[in-house]
N, C-alpha and C positions, 0 to 999 in steps of 0.2 A: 439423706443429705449429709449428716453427720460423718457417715463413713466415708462417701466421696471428698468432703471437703478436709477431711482428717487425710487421707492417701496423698490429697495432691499436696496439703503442708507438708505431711512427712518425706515427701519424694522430693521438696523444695529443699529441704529443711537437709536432706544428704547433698544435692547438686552443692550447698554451701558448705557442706561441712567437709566434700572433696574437691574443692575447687582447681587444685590441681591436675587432678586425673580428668575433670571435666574440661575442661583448656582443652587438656592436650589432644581430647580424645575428640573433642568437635572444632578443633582448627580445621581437618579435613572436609567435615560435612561442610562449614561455614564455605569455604575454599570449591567444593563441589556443587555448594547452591548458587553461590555467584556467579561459578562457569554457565551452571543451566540457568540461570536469569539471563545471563548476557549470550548465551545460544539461542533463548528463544527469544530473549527480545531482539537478538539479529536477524532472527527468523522473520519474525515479525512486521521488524523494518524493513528486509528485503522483499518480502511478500509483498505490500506495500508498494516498495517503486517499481516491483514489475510492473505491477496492476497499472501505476500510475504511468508509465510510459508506452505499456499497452495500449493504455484506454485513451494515452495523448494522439496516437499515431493511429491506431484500427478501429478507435471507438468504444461504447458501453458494449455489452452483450445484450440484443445483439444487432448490431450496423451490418446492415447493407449498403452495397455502392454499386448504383445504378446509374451505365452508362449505354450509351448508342451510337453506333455506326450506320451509315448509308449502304447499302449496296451497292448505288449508281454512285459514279465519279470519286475522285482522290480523296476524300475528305477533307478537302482545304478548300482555300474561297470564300466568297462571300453564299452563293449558294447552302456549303456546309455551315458557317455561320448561322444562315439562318434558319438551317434545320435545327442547330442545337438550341437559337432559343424556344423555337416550338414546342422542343420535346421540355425542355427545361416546367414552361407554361403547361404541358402535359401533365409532368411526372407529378407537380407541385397537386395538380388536379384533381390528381387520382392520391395520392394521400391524402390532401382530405377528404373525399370522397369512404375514404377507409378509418377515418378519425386518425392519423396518426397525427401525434403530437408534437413528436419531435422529428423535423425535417429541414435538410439545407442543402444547399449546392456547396457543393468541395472543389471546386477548380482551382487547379496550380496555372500563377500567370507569373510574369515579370515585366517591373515597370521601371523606365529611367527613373532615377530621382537625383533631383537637383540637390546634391547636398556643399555647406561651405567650402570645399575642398576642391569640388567638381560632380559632373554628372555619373551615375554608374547604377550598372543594372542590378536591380534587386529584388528577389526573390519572394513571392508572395500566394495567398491564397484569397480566392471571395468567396465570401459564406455568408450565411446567415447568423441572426441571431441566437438560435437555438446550438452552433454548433458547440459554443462554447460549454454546455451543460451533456454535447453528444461526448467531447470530446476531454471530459475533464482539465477544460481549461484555466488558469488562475489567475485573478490580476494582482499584479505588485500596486500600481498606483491607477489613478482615475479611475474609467467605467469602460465596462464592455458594451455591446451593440443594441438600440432597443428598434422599433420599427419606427419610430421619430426620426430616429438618422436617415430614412429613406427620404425626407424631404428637403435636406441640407442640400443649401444651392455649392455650398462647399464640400467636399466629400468627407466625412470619419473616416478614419485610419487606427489599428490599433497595433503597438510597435512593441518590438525586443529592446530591451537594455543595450543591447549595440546597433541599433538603430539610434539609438537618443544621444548614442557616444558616438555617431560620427554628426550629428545634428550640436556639437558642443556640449555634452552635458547637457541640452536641454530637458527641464524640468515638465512632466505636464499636466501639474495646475497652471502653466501658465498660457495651454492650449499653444504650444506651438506651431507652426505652419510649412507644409513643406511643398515644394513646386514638383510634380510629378507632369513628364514632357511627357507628348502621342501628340496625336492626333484627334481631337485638340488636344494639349496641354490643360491640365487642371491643379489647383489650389488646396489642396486638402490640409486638413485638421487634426491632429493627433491627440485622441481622446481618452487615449490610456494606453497601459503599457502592463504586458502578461508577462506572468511570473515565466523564466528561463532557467535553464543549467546552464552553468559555468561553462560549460563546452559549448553553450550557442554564442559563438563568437563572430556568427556574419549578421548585419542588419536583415528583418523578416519583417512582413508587414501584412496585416487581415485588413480588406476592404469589403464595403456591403456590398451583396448583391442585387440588382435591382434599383441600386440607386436614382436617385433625379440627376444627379451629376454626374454620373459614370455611364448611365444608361448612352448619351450618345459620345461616348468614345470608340470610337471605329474597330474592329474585331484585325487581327493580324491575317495574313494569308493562310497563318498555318494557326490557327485558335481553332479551327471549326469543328474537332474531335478530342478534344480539350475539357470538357463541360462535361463536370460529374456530380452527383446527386446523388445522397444521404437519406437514408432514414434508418432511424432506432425504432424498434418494435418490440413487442413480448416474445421473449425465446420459443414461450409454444405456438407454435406455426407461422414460424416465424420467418420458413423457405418458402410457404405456401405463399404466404400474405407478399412477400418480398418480388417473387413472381407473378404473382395476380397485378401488381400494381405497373409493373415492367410491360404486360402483358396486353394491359388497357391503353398505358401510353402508347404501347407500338405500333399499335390497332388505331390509335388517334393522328397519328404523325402518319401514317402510312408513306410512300417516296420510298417504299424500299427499307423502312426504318428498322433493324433490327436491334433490340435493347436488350443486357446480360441483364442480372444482379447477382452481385458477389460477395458473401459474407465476408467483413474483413476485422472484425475483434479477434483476440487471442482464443478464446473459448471454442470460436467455428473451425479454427486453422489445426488444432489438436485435439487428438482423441481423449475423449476424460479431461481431467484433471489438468488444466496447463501446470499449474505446480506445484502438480503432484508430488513428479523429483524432487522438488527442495525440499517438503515437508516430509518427506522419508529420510533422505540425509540430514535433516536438522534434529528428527526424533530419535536418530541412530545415534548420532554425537551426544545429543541428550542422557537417554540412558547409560551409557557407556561411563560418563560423567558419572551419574547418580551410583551406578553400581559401585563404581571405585570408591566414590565417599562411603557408602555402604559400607562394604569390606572394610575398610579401614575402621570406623565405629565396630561392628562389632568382634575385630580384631581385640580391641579396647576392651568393649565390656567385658569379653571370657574373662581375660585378664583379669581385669578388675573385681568380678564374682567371685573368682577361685583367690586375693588376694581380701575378699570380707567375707570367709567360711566362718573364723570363728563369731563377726558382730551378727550374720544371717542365723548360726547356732544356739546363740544366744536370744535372740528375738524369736525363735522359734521354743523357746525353754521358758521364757515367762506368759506365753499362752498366742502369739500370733498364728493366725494361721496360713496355711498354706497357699490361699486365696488372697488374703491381704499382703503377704512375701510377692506374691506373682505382679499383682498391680501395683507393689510400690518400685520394686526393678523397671517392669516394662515403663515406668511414665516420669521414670527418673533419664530414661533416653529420651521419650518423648519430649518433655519438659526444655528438655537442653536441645534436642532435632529442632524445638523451636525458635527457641533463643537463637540457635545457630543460623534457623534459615531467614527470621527478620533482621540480623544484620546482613546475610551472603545478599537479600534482595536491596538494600541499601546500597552494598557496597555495585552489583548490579546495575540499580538505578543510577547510582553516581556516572559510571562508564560509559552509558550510553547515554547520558545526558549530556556529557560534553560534546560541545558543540565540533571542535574537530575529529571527534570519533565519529559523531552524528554525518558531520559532511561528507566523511569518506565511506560512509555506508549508504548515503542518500544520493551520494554526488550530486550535491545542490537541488536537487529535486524534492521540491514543496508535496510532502505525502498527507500532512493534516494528522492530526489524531495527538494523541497524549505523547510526551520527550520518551517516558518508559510507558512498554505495554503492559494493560491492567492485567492480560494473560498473563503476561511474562510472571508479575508477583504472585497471582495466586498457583500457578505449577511450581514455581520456588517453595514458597510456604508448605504449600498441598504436599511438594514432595517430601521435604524435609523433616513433617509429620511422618512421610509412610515411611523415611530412611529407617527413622527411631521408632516406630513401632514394631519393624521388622525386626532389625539390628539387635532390637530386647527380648523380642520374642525367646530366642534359645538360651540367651544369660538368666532371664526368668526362672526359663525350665531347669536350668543346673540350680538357682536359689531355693526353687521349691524342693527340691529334693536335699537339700542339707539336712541333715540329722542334731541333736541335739550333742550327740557323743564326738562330732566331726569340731565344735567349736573346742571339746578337752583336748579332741588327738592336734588341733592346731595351737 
């Protein structure tokens, strides 16, 4: 212990007594650890909102969407209608039947709403409960859907931030109300409101499905092939279970009722690795990065060993040896690759922590997790150790080999 903790003094003890040639010579590393903190924590961050816009749009891995068409007649009408609640009562059936856990109806509707300005048709889906946890959903303010709200003689509704802005800024703690016209016309209740991107600039609105209040609103002519139905399962067999469950509804609905299901996360649509590509080009940028601080340090050190021939000749003359010369070189890079890479990862963390670097990497997209990635520091750190272990490795080998007669001829 003595001699380790003697090597790392003495190797402190030179970083201060060259303070100059240490500056200059890990301005670079510092400069090259901050590029790779802020490559991979953009990495990171991009990874991140893929996922997160993936999983908003196709689901967890892995969703299924299971839908069904008639054989007999147009798919419209009231007829078609009423096959789709059938199958709907079907599909719901035979998942649990299978224990799934997470299951919802996905159907894209649109409903007038009466908003202060005027009536206009708006954009929406009915789901269940669970889709919001299918679908990586978030809420800004209030609550998402619980099976309580299937009793509401008024309907829940859960809205976009420009829903609420053309509702006046309405706030919704204060349960706002909004008139949505059919046949009948119903009353609903706005019971929270989901986190959006900046670019969702038109009113969107989630209703339950199944409701007491919704339940007898009349189906359009053309709704009757409209009705689609969700489930998240374990990716291992996860085609089989998806078709078994397609298979027993079809079988149940009979009329001709032919039912697909169709994997629709990112994971099912690409072979391997969805991103994959990005983490090859953010590793390739990476090292590229690291190599260039590299070179540059031990551009440096040569330097720097062939400009202390004569103090390494000397220390070699009053009894050091060849061994202790090796590891006081090597861990005097070391020493300073580190100093170097806890500030590069600072300076890192700083960059991506501002909030308008953050928005134009996230574009407003709520991804969760720490402002910097805990990766991101320790590959900074991690690496900024192997810059200067490497970097000293060959100025080592020129130290060890100084002679004592090389400190006279300098």
């Amino acid at each position: 212990m003595t001699t380790v903790v003697g090597t790392l003094v003495e190797s402190w003890q030179e970083l201060r007594v060259h303070r100059g040639r240490v500056v200059l010579s890990l301005i670079g590393v510092t400069i090259a650890v901050a590029s790779l903190a802020v490559v991979v924590g953009f990495g990171s961050l991009a990874e991140r909102v893929t996922a997160a816009f993936s999983e908003q749009y196709g689901g967890r891995a892995a969703t299924y969407s299971l839908t069904g068409a008639s054989s007999s007649g147009d798919g419209t009408g009231a007829a078609a209608a009423a096959d789709a609640v059938t199958l709907d009562r079907e599909l719901r059936a035979a998942a649990d039947r299978y224990d799934v856990r997470y299951a919802t109806e996905a159907s894209y509707t649109s409903r007038r709403v009466q908003f202060p300005d005027g009536v206009a048709e708006v954009q929406g889906m009915t789901v269940d409960p669970p889709y919001a946890e299918m679908h990586r959903l978030r809420m800004a303010s209030g609550s998402w859907f619980t099976a309580a709200d299937r009793e509401r003689l008024a309907p829940a509704i859960v809205v976009n931030q420009a829903f609420l802005d053309r509702l006046g800024g309405a706030d919704v703690v204060t349960h706002p109300t909004v008139r949505l016209t059919g046949t009948p016309g119903v009353t609903a209740v706005v019971v929270g409101e989901y986190a959006s991107s900046e670019f969702d600039t038109e009113p969107m609105f989630y209703q339950l499905a199944n409701s007491t209040a919704t339940s007898s609103v009349a189906a359009g002519t053309d709704d009757g092939n409209q009705r689609t139905f969700e489930v998240w399962i374990p990716q291992s067999g996860a085609k089989a279970l998806a078709n078994r469950i397609a298979s027993d509804a079809e079988r149940a609905v009979g009329n001709g009722m032919q039912v697909d299901a169709g994997r629709m996360d990112a994971a099912g649509s690409v072979d391997g690795d969805p991103l994959g590509a990005m983490r090859y080009v953010i590793a390739g940028v990476a090292v590229l990065v690291l190599v260039l601080g590299g070179l540059g340090l031990l551009n440096v050190s040569l330097v720097s060993v062939r400009q202390r021939i004569r103090e390494i000749g000397i220390r070699r003359g009053v009894g050091a040896s060849a061994g202790r010369i090796f590891v006081a070189v090597l861990l005097e890079n070391v020493l300073g690759t580190l100093v170097a890479g806890g500030i590069g990862v600072m300076i890192g963390a700083a960059v991506l922590g501002n909030e308008t670097v953050r928005g134009l990497i996230t574009s407003g997209v709520e991804v969760g997790g720490a402002p910097f990635p805990l990766e991101a520091a320790l590959i900074g750190v991690g690496s900024a150790v192997a810059v200067g272990a490497l970097a000293g490795f060959l100025p080592a080998i020129l130290a060890v080999r100084v002679k004592v007669i090389d400190a006279i001829r300098y």
